[in-house]
Steps between C-alpha positions, in 0.01 A plus 500: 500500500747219531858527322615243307924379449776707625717729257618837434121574457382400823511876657208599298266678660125548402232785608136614389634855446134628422136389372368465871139643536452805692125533462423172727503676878402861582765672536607734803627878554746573841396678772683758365329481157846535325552121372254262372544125615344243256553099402687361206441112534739428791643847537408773682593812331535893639477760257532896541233698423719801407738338230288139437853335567441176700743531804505176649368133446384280793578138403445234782139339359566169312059558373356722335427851745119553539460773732698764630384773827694719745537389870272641708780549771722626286420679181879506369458137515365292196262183546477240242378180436563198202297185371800323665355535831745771646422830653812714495580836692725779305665790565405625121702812521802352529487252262821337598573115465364478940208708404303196595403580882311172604291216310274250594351197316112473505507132348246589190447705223461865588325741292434841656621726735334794728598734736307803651646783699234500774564108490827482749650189501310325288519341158224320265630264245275275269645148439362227235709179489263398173530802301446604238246151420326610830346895559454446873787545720565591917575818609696546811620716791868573516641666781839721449718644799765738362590301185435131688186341326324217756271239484195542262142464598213395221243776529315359186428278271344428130675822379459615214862428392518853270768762720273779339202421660642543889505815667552597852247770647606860592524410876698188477361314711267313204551319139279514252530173240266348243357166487411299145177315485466160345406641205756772500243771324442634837743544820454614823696815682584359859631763756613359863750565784895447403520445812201269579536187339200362596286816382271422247482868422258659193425313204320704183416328210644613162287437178846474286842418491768708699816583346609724711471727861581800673414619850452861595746690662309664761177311525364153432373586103652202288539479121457254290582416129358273326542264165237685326680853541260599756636663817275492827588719798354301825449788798428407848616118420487362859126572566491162284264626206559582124210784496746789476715497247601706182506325161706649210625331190768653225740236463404268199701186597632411830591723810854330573563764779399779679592765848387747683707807490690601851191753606238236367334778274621314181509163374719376259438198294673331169400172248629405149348811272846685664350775677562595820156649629423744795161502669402719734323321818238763592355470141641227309340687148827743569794289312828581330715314263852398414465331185735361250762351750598231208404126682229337758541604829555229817562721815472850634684661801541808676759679714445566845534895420264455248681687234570203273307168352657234350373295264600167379399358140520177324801669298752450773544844578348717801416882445483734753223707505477834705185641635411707234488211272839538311768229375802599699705157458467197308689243746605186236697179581403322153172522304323201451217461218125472638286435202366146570484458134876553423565219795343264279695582203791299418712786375518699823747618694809356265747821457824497670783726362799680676531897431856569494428897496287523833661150661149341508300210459206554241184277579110495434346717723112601524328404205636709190823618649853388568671588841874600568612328758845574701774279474688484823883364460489428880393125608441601810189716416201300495269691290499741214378801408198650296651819220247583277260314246451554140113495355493328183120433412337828636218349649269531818411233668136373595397238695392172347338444779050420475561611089366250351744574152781640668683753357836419327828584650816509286827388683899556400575091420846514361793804501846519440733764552855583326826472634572846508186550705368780209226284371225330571245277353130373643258294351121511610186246442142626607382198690143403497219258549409295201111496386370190770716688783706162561839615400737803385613642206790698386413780240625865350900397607680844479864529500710768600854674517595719747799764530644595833562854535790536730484874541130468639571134625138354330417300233288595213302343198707427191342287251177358555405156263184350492496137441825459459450096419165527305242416739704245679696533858814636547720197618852620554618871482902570584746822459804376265797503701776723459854441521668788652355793665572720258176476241292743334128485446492420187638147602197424719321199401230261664318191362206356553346193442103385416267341269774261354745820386804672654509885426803680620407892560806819473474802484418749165482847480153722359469809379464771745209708517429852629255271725749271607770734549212749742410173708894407562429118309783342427583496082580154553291160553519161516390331173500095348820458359498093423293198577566143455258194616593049436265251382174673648596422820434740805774740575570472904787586756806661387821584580798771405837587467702816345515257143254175609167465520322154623124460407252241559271364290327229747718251555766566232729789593732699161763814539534805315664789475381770693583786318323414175318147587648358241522105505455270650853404559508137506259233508205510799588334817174315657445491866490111587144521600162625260415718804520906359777694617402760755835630638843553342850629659817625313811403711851602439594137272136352554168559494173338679137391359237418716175307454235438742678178634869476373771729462760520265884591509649624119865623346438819320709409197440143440124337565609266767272450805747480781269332724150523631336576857112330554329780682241786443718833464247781514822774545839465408826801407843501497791725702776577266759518708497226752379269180176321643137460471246524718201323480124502682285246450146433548546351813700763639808407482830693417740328323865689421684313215851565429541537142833317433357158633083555490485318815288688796751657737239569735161459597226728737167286533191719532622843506183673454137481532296503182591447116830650349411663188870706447860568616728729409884521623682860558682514182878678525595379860710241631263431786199243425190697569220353369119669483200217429095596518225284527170498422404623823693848421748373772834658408794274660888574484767192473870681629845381543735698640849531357718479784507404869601844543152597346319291729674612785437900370104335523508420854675787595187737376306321641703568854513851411130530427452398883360817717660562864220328614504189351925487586330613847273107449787300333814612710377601865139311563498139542240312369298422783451894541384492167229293521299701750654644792465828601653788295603683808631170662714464143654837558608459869676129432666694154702627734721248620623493097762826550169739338388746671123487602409884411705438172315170412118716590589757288596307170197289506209560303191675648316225349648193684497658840295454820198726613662850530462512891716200498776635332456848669508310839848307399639813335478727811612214727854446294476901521404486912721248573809648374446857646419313815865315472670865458308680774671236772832653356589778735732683237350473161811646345708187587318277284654240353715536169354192358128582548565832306643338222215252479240756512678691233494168305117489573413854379699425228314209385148662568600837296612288209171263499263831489728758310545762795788615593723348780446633876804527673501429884596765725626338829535832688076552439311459857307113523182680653413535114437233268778482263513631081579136433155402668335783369540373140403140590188625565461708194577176317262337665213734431616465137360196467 
């Protein structure tokens, strides 16, 4: 990203406040089994189970995360590595801005990470500098001291570079891996030493492809799903034969995961029909299902109390499962569509609208729904969250996947929504394959209204029109604006544009029924109330005002009136190349055309071309009241034009990855915050704050946000500390910094201390030393004034941090008894 010219502009900041994929890396429950850890491009984000809130985001990676596991030595502690080459050490729990521990650079791609609890010490992490062109990777030996990673060691080689298909053995102290053959129809399961590099180990032959492994809990059985669906269950794997083995096959496309419940008497496994399935191991005939869970699934995980799975599907979302096979959260960051036809469709993923009501972003979500996304005023939050999601089509999915006519899939292509936030309208194509199977149609385009019901907070089904433009697309569909707040329903109004004509929509009451008045329908709908076409020519883009409306025919652009379309008013202006208009936007005085290639400035009253800017503008809107554009081209590139002179103010060069296909600025605020989404269902925020006073309000919540510990890093550890040495060294030279040592212990997290005989050995030392120090005193009622003062000041301090109440010293109680004041150190210290 590389900003361009200095001006009033140049503070603008710009995030990817959502779209990352969730589904890529397995994701990971805590020790505790009350949070679930899982990867969101370059993030790293914590959820709780209870609520499904996300309470912290670990941001250090600069590559996409690709493998996430709990530190063997510590299982408070978080392990993680990135395809940029780091392996990074968290204290997850805390989630402070210093929850990064320790990293350490690898020097090549990384693409898994394991840990085992029998496995002390050690990490395996499999590394592919030529992925993904290349399947085979290394996979290496990590050791880890405390939270220190060391020196790797290559254990292995020709890996099959999938993170799936490595699993390491109940007793830790082997790795099972697969192996492609040349042909890649057939792999081999390998199972040698981790810590015997030179061990060739057991090598079985596999008559199909792997996708994916699981090792046994408590013996050396090993599971294996395959391509076809089939699921093989290898026992006594390192006598070095396939002979005994148990075949059993349910899944009709691809096993994309599966585990082995905490007792090993279950195994769990998932693919893209969107059923979770249960087998049990001593007769894999017994099965159970949870069907139905609405998109492919890419990962499966369970917690280490084994009262919860956690599935992840294509849909962005995870769902945790308990054990009796019950929904009991739907986890969701931003849903994505999965249909591989819809991806080739160039109508996808195109609505962007601002909900005034719920202060949300509306987008494209999984195919045949819109999402609600939350609209954060804060710049200093660096992702969004998921509300709800409205289901327009009504449609299950199926795989396309081996059909050889797949079945069609209807997706949500265009949407507006009014001003007051009341109404809503969606219009739908069914997308299919044509006859030879070589490209898609659009067919049976729906449109529909929706009301929003504020006393239930939904939306429901107004008017439903079929065909609304013959049997042509739907190219344009827009609320008419209103121009005060203060508007009944019978002034709603949308138009639409298709098949060479311009019908404008409003509402028009029926006769109610005993029917309609049972069901609660509405006795009003939205009916055709004018239509107006020019020369033929194909009605495109449009844009409105409270009393203008600007419409494209190709390249020629006329204006009604938007109440009646009556007109045109004037003669047709003519964009200065033959190129077909594709985007128009009203300004306050102005308004903008843009072709593929060129766009165009205009006066709204007289048809004067102010001037002209030679670039492809794929997105473009306009913020009221700081009187500029903003435009995205198809090079990436955001331009902000003042509207007074048309000359760009600023400039951000590549500001996103993948093609901008809409933007849409905050209306009714002085602050420039501008939302743009690109075809990649990447959902990126452009801010500005108001003030320096703003930005400083920023930084301080991002100070306040900081947990004692990480003050603890920042303020009193110096950064050679940090970087490795000892924890219990780190305490004793804290010291010297006016903080007390038993203070500093007892405000640190559990999960960044030392081994707990280290810290039981310092605690009683401070606690030895001292009564040692007061036994020499012959009369312990002459003790100094100031030492009582300070150890009020210290009791103080330690009943504050847990909540008890303060112990007062009594300097008349006999030193042959350890003190209250020590007494509740060492409750605290057991609290942890």
């Amino acid at each position: 990203m590389v900003h361009e010219s200095a001006s009033e502009f140049s503070d603008l900041r710009v995030q990817c406040v959502s779209g990352q994929k969730l589904y890529n890396v397995r994701p990971l429950f805590s020790a505790c089994s009350k949070f679930i850890v899982s990867a969101h491009g370059n993030n790293i984000h914590v959820n709780s189970i209870a609520s499904a809130h996300r309470i912290s985001t670990l941001s250090k990676h600069t590559d996409s995360v690709s493998g996430l596991c709990l530190n063997p030595d510590n299982e408070y502690q978080l392990l993680s590595c990135s395809h940029d080459g780091f392996i990074c050490c968290w204290n997850f729990i805390d989630g402070s801005s210093s929850a990064l521990l320790h990293s350490k650079h690898i020097g090549t791609t990384l693409l898994g990470i394991y840990s085992h609890t029998a496995c002390q010490n050690t990490l395996l992490i499999l590394a592919n500098d030529s992925y993904p062109n290349v399947k085979r990777g290394l996979l290496y030996r990590v050791p880890i001291s405390g939270r220190r990673i060391e020196q790797e060691t290559k254990i292995a080689k020709q890996v099959y570079s999938d993170s799936n298909c490595i699993g390491i053995l109940y007793d830790g102290k082997r790795v099972a891996f697969i192996k492609l053959q040349q042909s890649h129809e057939k792999c081999r399961l390998h199972i040698k030493s981790i810590e015997d590099s030179e061990e060739d180990g057991v090598n079985l032959l596999i008559n199909n492809h792997v996708s994916c492994l699981a090792t046994h809990p408590s013996n050396d059985t090993i599971a294996l799903g395959m391509i076809n669906g089939v699921i093989k269950l290898v026992y006594n794997s390192t006598v070095g034969s396939m002979e005994t083995y148990v075949q059993a096959h349910w899944h009709a496309l691809t096993v994309s995961s599966c585990m082995f419940s905490n007792t090993g008497s279950h195994l769990y496994s998932v693919g893209a029909e969107a059923v979770l399935v249960q087998w049990t191991v001593e007769s894999m005939d017994k099965r159970s299902f949870l069907p139905r869970l609405g998109a492919p699934l890419s990962h499966i995980a369970i917690s280490q109390c084994g009262r919860f799975r956690c599935v992840t599907t294509k849909g962005n979302s995870m769902l945790i499962i308990t054990a009796n096979m019950e929904v009991l959260r739907n986890i969701t960051e931003f849903s994505r569509n999965f249909d591989p036809l819809l991806e080739e469709s160039k109508l996808r993923n195109r609505v962007l609208e601002f909900d005034d009501i719920n202060k949300a972003i509306v987008a494209n979500g999984t195919p045949g729904h819109l999402q609600w996304i939350e609209h954060l005023q804060s710049s200093c939050v660096a992702a969004t969250r998921f509300m709800f999601a409205l289901d327009i089509t009504h449609q299950d999915y199926i795989s396309p996947e081996r059909l050889e006519q797949p079945l069609p899939c209807s997706q949500v292509y265009l949407s507006s929504l009014h001003q007051s936030g009341k109404w809503l309208v969606t219009v739908e194509s069914l997308t299919v394959k044509n006859q030879d199977f070589t490209s898609l149609e659009s067919r049976e385009i729906q449109l529909k209204v929706w009301r929003f019901l504020e006393e239930e907070r939904k939306f429901i089904m107004n008017t439903l029109i079929e065909q609304p433009h013959s049997n042509s697309l739907v190219n344009c569909v827009k609320f008419r604006p209103i121009s005060n707040e203060k508007v009944c329903d019978i002034d709603v109004a949308f138009v639409t544009t298709g098949d060479g004509k311009v019908h404008l929509w409003s509402l028009a009451e029926f006769l109610e029924t005993d029917e309609n008045s049972e069901s609660g329908v509405d006795n009003f709908t939205f009916s055709l109330q004018a239509a107006t076409s020019f020369e033929n020519s194909v009605a495109g883009p449009f844009a409105f005002s409270a009393s203008r409306l600007v419409v494209a025919y190709d390249n020629a652009v006329l204006q009604y009136n938007s109440r009646t379309l009556e007109g045109p008013s004037g003669l047709p202006i003519v964009h200065p190349t033959t190129e077909p208009v594709h985007w128009i936007t009203l300004g306050a005085d102005t308004y903008l055309t843009c072709s593929d290639t060129l766009g165009a400035f205009w006066m709204k009253t007289t048809p004067i071309c102010k001037t002209t800017v030679s670039m492809s503008i794929t997105a473009a809107d306009f913020n009221y009241s700081n009187k500029i554009y903003c435009l995205l081209t198809s090079i990436r590139d955001l331009y902000v034009v003042k509207e007074t002179d048309f000359s760009p103010a600023f400039v951000i060069r590549n500001i996103c990855d993948g093609n901008i296909v809409n933007c849409r600025f905050i209306p009714d605020t002085e602050e420039i915050i501008l939302y743009f989404l690109t075809d990649a269902q990447k959902l990126y925020r452009v801010q500005r704050p108001r003030t320096t006073a703003e930005i400083s309000d920023v930084e301080n919540l991002e100070i306040e946000g900081e947990s004692p510990f990480s003050n603890l890093l920042s303020i009193s550890m110096p950064a050679q500390q940090l970087n490795g040495q000892p924890t219990n060294e780190a305490i004793t030279s804290m010291s010297t910094q006016n903080k007390s040592d038993l203070e500093i212990l007892l405000s640190t997290p559990v999960s960044i201390l030392p081994p707990i005989n280290q810290v039981a050995n310092k605690f009683f030392q401070l606690i030895l030393s001292k009564r040692s120090v007061a036994s020499q005193d012959k009369d312990v009622e002459m003790m100094n004034e100031t030492d009582v003062d300070r150890s009020h000041k210290l009791a103080s301090s330690t009943a504050s941090k847990s909540n008890q109440p303060v112990v007062e010293w009594n300097s008349e109680k006999s030193s042959d008894n350890i003190d209250e004041l020590d007494l509740t150190l060492i409750d605290q210290l057991f609290l942890l």
